[in-house]
C-alpha positions, 0 to 999 in steps of 0.5 A: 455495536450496532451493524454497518446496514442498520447504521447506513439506514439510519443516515439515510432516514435522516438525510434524504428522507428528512426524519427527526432523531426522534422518529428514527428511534422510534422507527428502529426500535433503539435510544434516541441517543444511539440514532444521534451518535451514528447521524452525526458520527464523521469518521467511519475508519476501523480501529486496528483489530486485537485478534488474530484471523482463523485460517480455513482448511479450505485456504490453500485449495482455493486456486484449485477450485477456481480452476475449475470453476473457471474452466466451466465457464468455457463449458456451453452445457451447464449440465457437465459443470462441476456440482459442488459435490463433485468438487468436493470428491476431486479435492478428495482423490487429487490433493490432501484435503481432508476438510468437511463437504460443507466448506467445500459446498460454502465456498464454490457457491461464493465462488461462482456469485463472484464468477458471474455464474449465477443464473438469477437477473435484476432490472437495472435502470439505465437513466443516469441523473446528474451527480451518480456515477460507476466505477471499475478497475483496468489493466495497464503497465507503467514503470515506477523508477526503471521497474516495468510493473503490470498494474491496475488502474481505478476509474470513476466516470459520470455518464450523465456528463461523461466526466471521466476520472483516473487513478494508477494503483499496484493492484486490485484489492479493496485497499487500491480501490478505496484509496483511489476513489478517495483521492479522486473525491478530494480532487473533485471536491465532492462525492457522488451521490450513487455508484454503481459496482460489479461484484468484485470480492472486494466488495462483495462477500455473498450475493444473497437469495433475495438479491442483496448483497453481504458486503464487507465491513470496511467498505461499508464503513467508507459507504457511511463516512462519504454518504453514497448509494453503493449499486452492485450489478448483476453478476456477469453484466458489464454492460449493465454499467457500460459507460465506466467500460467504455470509459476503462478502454478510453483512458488507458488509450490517451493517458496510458499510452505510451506507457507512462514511466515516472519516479513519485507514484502521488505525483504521477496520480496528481498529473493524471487527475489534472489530465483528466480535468484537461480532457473536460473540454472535450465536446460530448458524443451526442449533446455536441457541448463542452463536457465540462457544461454537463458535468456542472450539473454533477457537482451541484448534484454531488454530495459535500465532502467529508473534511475527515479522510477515511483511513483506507488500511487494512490491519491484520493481526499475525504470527511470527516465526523463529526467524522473525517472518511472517506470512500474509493473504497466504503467499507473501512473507515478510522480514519483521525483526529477531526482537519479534521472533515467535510472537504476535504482531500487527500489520497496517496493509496499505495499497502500496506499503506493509508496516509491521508493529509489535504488540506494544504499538511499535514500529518495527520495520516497513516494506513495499507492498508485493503484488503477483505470484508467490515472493518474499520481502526481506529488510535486513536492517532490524537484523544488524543489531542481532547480528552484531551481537552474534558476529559469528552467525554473520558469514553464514545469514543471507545479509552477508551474501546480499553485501557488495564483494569488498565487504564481504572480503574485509568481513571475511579477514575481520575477527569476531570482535572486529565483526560484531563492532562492524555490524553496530556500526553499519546498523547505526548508520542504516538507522540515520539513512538506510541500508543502501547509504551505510553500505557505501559509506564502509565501502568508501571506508574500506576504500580508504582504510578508515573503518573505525567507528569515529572514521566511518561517522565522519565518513557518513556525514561527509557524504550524506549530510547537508554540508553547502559546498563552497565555491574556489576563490578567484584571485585572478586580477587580485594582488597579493602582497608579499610577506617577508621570510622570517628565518626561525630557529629549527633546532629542537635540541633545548626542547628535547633536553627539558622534556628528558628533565622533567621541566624547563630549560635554565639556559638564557 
């Protein structure tokens, strides 16, 4: 497997300094076949991973660490911060960390690059040529069907044009950012040829001695599948790319504000990148024309679009436990399913989603994905099937507590077998249109006393399904011709004699 840094160098060779396969090869010492698989490659999407992560001693003590590292930077004399050692002793005496110096040494010197702490300085150019950009992350609320949530939002501005560009996501992570450049690079229909970055974690791993940064293997493989120069600031210097700063505060306050409430996350992503197109007629601070004329000179500079969309996932391989759950980035559990308890699954992590797969590839069941302090997400769906075939661990299991009251009564008067058919057939239906419609479906049920199987079916698609409604006839003005009564003969006596016969009557 040849590393991201040399593949990126590769690229580079060959398209901005115009070297041939052959003398790329030559140059990185490997075959020429190596060079022109990697030149050409289109799709730099990682595959699902097979192993699972090793956890680190260090993991559940990192909030504590932060801590304090934190609170050093309120310290004005660095001589009273804390040394490494020194934490390693407070992590000693004040929790139960019994791991190495060592980790302890490797992490808050991560740490304290990713804080901005490092005393070390690089000159950064501040001319901005046409087609090069910076981007940053911003807070703001927004509300996504009635639920208040403190987001993020990530910003791509062009300071040589001013061009500016927004997208809302749930989060700060490196699924959130990779997914809003890219939506902002196929609205735009192109990609710039540099951006400018700070150090978030996201990205950056380890700023190196010599300056350079360890940068994280999937954000590499989308450097490599769009093709821009990845610039990372010196740490604790904003002001380095103030014109993504100015651009942060700037967007939030006139599309941000009031706060933005909406029912479909994409369509509301889609209206603020039309906004933000919308505001390129605005005239520019100090060139006094149309913003718009300037950015021209952008897209003619930017660099064409890959037509193949790069996969922003994370895939993660864990373990579940007896209950079927499962833990992620150390704080959010979630439900998979009884079939999976105490076994190996993988995990697709998008910005917004987490979808659970088996060993085999299968999907198991998915959640949205949960962003802020310690939560759990709990899909009770896969859990009908289990239940219904131990209906006695029904009144006792958190589905039975989550049911609506009538429910719970008409479980309650149920017996064991009536349960477990119960239980099927609410799973049947969570299977053809969720949780929320089966539940109303056995309420109207129960309503109606109507709670078999063939009853509660012809329930659900009487609901739920595409049936037209037709509109009432108006006979108003119409006439109606009247039919002649036609007595019939209403006693069933001779009918009554032949079936107690066994056959026909023989009377005329």
């Amino acid at each position: 497997m040849v590393p991201m840094i040399d593949v990126l160098k590769m690229r580079y060779l060959y398209y901005d300094k115009s070297y041939t396969f052959a003398a790329i090869a030559r140059e990185m010492g490997c075959d020429y076949r190596t060079v022109k698989y990697w030149v050409l490659k289109e799709d730099f999407s990682p595959e699902m991973p097979m192993p699972a992560p090793r956890p680190s001693k260090i993991d559940p003590y990192k909030p504590f660490i932060d801590n304090i590292l934190e609170q050093d930077r309120q310290v004005r004399f660095h001589k009273q911060r804390h040394t490494s050692l020194r934490i390693f002793e407070r992590l000693k005496k004040e929790t139960d960390f019994d791991g190495s110096y060592s980790i302890v040494n490797r992490y808050v010197r991560n740490a304290k690059a990713r804080l901005g702490m490092d005393p070390k300085e690089a000159y950064i150019p501040l001319i901005h040529p046409a087609g090069t950009a910076q981007c940053d992350f911003g807070e703001a609320e927004y509300i996504e069907n009635g639920v208040s949530v403190l987001g993020r939002y990530v910003v791509l501005c062009f300071p040589q044009s001013n061009a500016r560009f927004l997208q809302i996501c749930p989060g700060e992570n490196l699924e959130c950012l990779l997914e809003g450049l890219q939506n902002i690079f196929r609205y735009i229909g192109g990609v710039p040829t540099e951006i400018w970055f700070d150090n978030a974690s996201a990205i950056v791993k380890n700023i190196l001695h010599d300056g350079q940064r360890d940068v994280t293997e999937r954000f590499s493989q989308f450097q490599a599948h769009y093709g821009f120069k990845a610039v990372y600031m010196n740490p604790a210097s904003g002001n380095e790319k103030g014109a993504v700063e100015r651009a942060v505060a700037y967007l939030r306050n006139w599309l941000l504000v009031p706060v933005p409430s909406f029912k479909d996350f994409d369509e509301e992503n889609r209206l603020l990148l039309e906004k933000c197109t919308g505001m390129l007629s605005n005239i520019h601070y100090k060139h006094e024309v149309p913003i718009s004329e300037l950015y021209a000179d952008d897209e003619k500079a930017m660099l064409s679009l890959n037509p193949h969309d790069f996969d922003t996932a994370r895939y993660v391989v864990c373990r579940t436990d007896k209950y079927g759950k499962l833990v992620l980035d150390s704080q959010y559990t979630y439900s998979a399913s009884p079939a999976v308890n105490a076994s190996t699954v993988k995990l697709r992590v998008t910005a917004r989603e987490v979808v659970i797969y088996d060993e085999e590839g299968h999907e198991v069941v998915r959640h949205r994905r949960l962003y802020g302090p310690k939560a759990e997400s709990m899909n009770w769906a896969p859990y009908l099937k289990f239940i219904a075939r131990k209906p006695r661990a029904l009144l006792n299991s958190g589905l039975f507590q989550m049911l609506p009251e009538d429910i719970q009564n008409f479980a309650k008067s149920c017996t064991n077998t009536q349960r477990g058919r119960l239980m099927q057939m609410l799973s049947d239906l969570t299977d053809k249109g969720g949780f929320d419609q089966a539940v109303r479906t056995l309420q109207v049920g129960i309503q109606f006393n109507a709670t078999d199987p063939d009853s509660l079916k012809a329930l659900y698609r009487r609901m739920y399904s595409d049936i037209p409604v037709l509109p009432d006839i108006d006979f108003t003005g119409t006439r109606i011709p009247q039919v002649p009564h036609i007595p019939t003969n209403t006693d069933l006596a001779m009918l009554d004699q032949a079936l107690r016969q066994g056959g026909t009557s023989k009377h005329d």
